[in-house]
C-alpha positions, 0 to 999 in steps of 0.5 A: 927739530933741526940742530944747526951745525956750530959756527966756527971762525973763518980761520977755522973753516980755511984749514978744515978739509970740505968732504970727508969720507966716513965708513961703518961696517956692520955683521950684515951690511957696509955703509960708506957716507962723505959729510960735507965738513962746514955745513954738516950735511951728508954730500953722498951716501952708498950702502949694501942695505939698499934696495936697489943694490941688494939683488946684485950682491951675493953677500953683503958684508964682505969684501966684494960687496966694500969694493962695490960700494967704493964703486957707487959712491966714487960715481955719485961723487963724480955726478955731483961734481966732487973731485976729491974728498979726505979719508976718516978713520976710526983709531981702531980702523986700519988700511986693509981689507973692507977700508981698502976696498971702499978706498981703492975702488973710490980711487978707480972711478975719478976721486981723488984721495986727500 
């Protein structure tokens, strides 16, 4: 069953920022995803579960694990052709640590940060 995101007025959707970067860290891994906003699809996605990442992280639920994750998906996003995305956080989230890894290094491979 597939549930087709809400369709929204075009007056909505001018003022909605198109990709937004969404990260959830977990006691034993860091997930870092950018939804495209208007059609509620995931644009790219990086985790420190994946297969192919886990040999080359010690740990991967600390920082330097984040700050190789905001490294993966900023390369993702620049070969899909995504020069800018906006950051979500949670209320209970704040600029430091793991978010700040994700960002800065999402930052040093070409993206832009709204």
């Amino acid at each position: 069953m597939v549930i087709l995101p809400p369709v929204r007025a075009p007056r909505i959707t001018e003022f909605l920022k198109p990709y937004v970067l969404k990260m959830h860290f977990t006691n034993k891994f860091v997930h870092a995803q950018v939804i495209h906003s208007p059609t509620a699809t995931v644009a790219a996605f990086a985790s420190s579960q994946e297969k192919a990442l886990r040999p080359t992280m010690g740990i991967t639920r600390d920082v330097s694990a984040a700050s190789k994750i905001g490294k993966i998906l900023g390369e993702r996003l620049l070969a899909k052709n995504i020069p800018a995305v906006s950051i979500f956080l949670k209320r209970e989230q704040k600029y430091h640590g793991k978010i700040k890894a994700v960002v800065d290094n999402m930052r040093e491979a070409g993206v832009k940060l709204l």
